[in-house]
C-alpha positions in Angstrom: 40.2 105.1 147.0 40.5 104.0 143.1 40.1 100.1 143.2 43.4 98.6 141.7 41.2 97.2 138.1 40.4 101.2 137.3 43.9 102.7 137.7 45.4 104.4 134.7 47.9 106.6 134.2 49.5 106.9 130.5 53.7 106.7 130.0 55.3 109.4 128.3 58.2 108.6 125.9 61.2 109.0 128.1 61.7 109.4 131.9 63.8 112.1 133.5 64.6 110.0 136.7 65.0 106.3 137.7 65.0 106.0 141.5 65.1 102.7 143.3 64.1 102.4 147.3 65.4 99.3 149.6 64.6 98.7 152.9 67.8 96.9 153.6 67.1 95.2 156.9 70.0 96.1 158.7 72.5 94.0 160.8 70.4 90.9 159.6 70.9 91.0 156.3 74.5 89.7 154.9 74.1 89.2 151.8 76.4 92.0 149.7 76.0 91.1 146.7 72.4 90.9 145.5 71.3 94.6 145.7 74.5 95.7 143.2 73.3 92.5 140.8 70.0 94.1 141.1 70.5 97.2 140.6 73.1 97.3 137.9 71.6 96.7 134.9 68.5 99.5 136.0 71.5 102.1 136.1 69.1 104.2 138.6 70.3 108.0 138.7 69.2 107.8 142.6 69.8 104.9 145.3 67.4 105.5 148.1 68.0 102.7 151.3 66.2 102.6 154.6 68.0 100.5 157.8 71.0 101.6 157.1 72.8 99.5 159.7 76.3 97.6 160.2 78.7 97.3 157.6 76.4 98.3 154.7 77.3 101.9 155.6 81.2 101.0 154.5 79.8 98.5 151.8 77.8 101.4 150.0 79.9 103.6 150.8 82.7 101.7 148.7 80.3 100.1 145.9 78.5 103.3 145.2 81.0 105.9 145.8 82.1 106.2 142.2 79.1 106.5 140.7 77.1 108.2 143.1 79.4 111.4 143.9 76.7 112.7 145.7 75.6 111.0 149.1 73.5 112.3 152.6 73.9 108.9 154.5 72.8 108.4 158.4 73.7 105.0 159.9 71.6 106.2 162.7 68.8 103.6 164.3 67.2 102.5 161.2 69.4 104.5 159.3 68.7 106.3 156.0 71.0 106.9 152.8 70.5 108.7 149.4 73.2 108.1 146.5 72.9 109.9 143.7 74.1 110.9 140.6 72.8 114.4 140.6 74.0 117.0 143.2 72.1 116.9 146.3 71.1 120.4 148.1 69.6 121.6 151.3 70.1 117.8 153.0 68.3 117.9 156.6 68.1 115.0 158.4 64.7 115.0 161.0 64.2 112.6 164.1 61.0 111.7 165.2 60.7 111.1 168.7 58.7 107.7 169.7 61.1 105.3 168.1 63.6 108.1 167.0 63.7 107.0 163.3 65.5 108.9 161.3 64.2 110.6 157.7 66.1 112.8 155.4 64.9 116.0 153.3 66.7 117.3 150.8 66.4 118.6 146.9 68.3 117.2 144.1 69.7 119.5 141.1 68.2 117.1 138.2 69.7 118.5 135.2 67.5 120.3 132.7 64.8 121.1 135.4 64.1 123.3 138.5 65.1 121.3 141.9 63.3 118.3 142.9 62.1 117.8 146.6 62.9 114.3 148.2 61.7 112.8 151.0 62.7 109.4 152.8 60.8 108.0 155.2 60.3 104.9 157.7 57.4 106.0 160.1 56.5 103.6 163.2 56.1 100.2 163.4 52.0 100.7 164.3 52.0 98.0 167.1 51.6 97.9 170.4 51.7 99.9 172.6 49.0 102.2 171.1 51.3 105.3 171.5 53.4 103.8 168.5 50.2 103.3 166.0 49.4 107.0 167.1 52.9 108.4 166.0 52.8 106.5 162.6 49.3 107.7 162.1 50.5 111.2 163.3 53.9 111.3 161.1 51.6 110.2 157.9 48.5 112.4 157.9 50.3 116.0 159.5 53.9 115.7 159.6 54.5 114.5 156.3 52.4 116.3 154.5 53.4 119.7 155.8 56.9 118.7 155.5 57.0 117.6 151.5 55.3 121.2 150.6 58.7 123.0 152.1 60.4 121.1 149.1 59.6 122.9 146.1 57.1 123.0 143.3 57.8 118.9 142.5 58.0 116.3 145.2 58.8 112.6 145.7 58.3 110.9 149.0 59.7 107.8 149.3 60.3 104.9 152.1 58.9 101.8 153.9 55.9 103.9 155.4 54.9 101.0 157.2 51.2 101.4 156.0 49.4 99.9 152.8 47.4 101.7 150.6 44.2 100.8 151.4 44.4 102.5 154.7 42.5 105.8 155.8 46.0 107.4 157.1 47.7 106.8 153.8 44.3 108.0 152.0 44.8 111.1 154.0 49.0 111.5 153.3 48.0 111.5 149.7 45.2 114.3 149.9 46.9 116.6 152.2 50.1 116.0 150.7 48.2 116.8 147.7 50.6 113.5 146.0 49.9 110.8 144.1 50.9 106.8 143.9 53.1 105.2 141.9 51.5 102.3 142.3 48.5 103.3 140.2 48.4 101.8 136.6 51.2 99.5 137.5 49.1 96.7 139.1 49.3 94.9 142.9 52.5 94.9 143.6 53.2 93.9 147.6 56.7 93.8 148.4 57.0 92.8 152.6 57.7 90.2 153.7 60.0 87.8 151.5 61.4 85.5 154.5 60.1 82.7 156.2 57.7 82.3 159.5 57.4 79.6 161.4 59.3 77.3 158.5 56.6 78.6 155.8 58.0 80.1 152.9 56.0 83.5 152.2 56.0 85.1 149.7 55.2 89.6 149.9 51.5 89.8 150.0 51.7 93.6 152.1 52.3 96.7 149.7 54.4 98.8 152.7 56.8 100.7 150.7 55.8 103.5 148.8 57.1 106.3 146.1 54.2 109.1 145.9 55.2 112.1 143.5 52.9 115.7 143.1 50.7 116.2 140.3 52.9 117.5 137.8 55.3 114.1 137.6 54.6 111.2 135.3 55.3 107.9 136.6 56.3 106.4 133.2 57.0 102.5 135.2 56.9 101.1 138.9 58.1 97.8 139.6 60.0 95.2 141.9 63.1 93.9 141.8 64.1 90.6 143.0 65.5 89.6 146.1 68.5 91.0 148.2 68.8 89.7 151.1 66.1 91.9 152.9 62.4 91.0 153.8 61.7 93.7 151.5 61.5 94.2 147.8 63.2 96.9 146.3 60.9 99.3 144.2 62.2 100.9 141.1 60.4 103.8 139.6 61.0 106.0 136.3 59.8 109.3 136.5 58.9 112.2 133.6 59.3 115.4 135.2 57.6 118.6 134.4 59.6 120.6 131.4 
């Protein structure tokens, strides 16, 4: 893998789509205001959330519906949600069976191009017992990558994949999945965990969510957002698509 000093990737002029991803954190996180304070001034064509749990199914639901006409949300056991701006086609929403997480498929009808394939994702925890670390490691180097190539010529997967980048299953996601990551050119940029343990403030030091894009996209910026209430950052990205 490229060490973080070499990675280069050159901005076009314009992007053709912002996206920002949140792991919200489910039932334990309250605070409802944050995320909008966050994201407003980005004025991201696509909201992409993990753990969509509780009362942030209503809360989205009411915040976003407006603006985001189009939505494929799931509060279903580490739920998933997409709001966006552009029409969203084909929406399939997968279970995998260890944990039973839920992930959504899907295209979206970006205007001016052919139709984009998304993918969200929140693999595994890999901890004990082993069978979990085996599904995660399973669900990044075969599922995923055969999955993403059903979507179309351009493809963005996206999530908390529970896994950093400097391990040999997300080395293998990115080859097979024939993707690339954001991350590259954009600097270190961890974003789990942002809360406390054992009454010592942390601050993120793991990179564990992830936007990887095929070849033909241009990541023009990648960055974090502040804090929302969730032990995750969210992660903003604007993309140049292929003309």
């Amino acid at each position: 893998m490229q060490p973080l000093y070499q990675r280069y990737e050159p901005a076009p002029d314009k992007s053709d789509l912002t996206m920002v991803h949140i792991n919200l954190w489910g039932g334990r996180n309250n605070d409802r205001e944050s995320l909008f304070k966050q994201i407003a001034p980005e004025d991201p064509d696509v909201i992409v959330v993990s753990e969509l749990e509780g009362s942030w199914y209503r809360t989205l639901a009411d915040k976003l519906g407006r603006k985001y006409p189009y939505v494929s949300s799931h509060p279903y056991n580490a739920g998933v949600g997409i709001y966006s701006k552009y029409p969203i086609l084909k929406p399939e929403l997968r279970i995998e069976p260890v944990e039973h997480r839920a992930r959504l498929l899907c295209q979206l009808d970006v205007k001016g191009h052919k139709p984009v394939g998304l993918m969200l994702v929140h693999p595994t925890v890999p901890i004990v017992p082993k069978s979990r670390f085996d599904a995660r490691n399973k669900e990044l180097t075969e599922l995923y990558p055969a999955e993403i190539k059903t979507l179309g010529d351009e493809q963005i997967l996206l999530g908390d994949l529970n896994c950093t980048p400097w391990s040999p299953y997300f080395d293998k996601l990115l080859a097979k999945g024939h993707l690339k990551d954001s991350e590259r050119g954009f600097g270190f940029t961890p974003s789990w965990p942002t809360k406390m343990f054992l009454f010592v403030p942390l601050r993120p030091f793991l990179p564990i969510d992830h936007v990887l894009v095929s070849q033909g996209i241009v990541v023009k910026e990648r960055r974090l957002l502040g804090e929302v209430g969730s032990d995750h950052l969210p992660v903003l990205v604007r993309l140049k698509l292929t003309e």
